[in-house]
Every structure is written in C-alpha cells, then in structure tokens.
C-alpha positions as CSV (number, residue, x, y, z in Angstrom):
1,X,-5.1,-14.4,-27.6
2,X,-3.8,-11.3,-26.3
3,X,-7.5,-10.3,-24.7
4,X,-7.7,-13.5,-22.8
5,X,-4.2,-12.9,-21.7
6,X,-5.2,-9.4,-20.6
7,X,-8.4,-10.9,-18.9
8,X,-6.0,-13.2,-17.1
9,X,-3.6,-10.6,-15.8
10,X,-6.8,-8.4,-14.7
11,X,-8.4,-11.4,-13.0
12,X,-5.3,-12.1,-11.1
13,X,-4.9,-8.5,-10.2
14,X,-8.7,-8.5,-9.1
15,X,-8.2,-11.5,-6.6
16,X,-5.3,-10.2,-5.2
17,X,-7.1,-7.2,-3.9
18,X,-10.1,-9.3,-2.8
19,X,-8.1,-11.2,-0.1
20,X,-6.6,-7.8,1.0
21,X,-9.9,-6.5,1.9
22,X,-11.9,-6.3,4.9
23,X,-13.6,-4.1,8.2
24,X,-12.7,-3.0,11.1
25,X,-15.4,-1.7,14.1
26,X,-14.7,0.4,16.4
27,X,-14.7,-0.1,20.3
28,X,-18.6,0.3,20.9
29,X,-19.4,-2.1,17.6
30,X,-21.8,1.1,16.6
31,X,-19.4,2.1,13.6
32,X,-17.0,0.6,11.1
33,X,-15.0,0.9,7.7
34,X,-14.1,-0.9,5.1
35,X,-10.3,-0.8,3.7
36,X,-8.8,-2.0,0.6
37,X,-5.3,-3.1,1.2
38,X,-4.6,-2.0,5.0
39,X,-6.6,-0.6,8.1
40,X,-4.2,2.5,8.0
41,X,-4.7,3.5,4.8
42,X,-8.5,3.8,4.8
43,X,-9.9,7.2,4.4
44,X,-12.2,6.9,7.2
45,X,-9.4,5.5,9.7
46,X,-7.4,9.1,8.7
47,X,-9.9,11.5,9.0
48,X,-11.1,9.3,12.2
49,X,-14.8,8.9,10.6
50,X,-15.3,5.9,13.9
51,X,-13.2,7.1,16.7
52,X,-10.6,4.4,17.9
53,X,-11.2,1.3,16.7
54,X,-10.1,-2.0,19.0
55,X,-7.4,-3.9,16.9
C-alpha cells in the first residue's frame, strides 16, 4: 500500500511538471530552448545560448 501511494504522489508530481514545460525560439526561428517550469529560468535563456528570443 504505501508503494502505490508513493507511485501516486510521484505520478502527480511528474504531470505537474509536464504541463509546465515547453520552447521558446528566438527571433530568426534558427535557435531555441527548452525550459522546465519558466522561460526565465532556463539555463540557456541566462547565459543567452539563442540571442533574444520574441515572446
């Protein structure tokens, strides 16, 4: 019982994060990056990996 209620509270956890997930591209659609729960807090946005992206 207690591994399927762990399984549970790991598969919530897991589909929360799925829908906060996505890409951005930058202005010449030639580079993007992916980010996990916000555009700002993606490595590549903070080290400027694309240039500036178009929101």
């Amino acid at each position: 019982m207690k591994t399927a209620c762990k399984l549970a509270i790991l598969g919530a956890f897991l589909a929360t994060l799925t829908g906060c997930t996505g890409s951005v591209y930058n202005k010449e659609k030639n580079c993007n990056y992916d980010y996990l729960l916000h555009p700002a807090v993606s490595v590549s946005k903070i080290i400027g990996g694309c240039g500036p992206v178009d929101k």
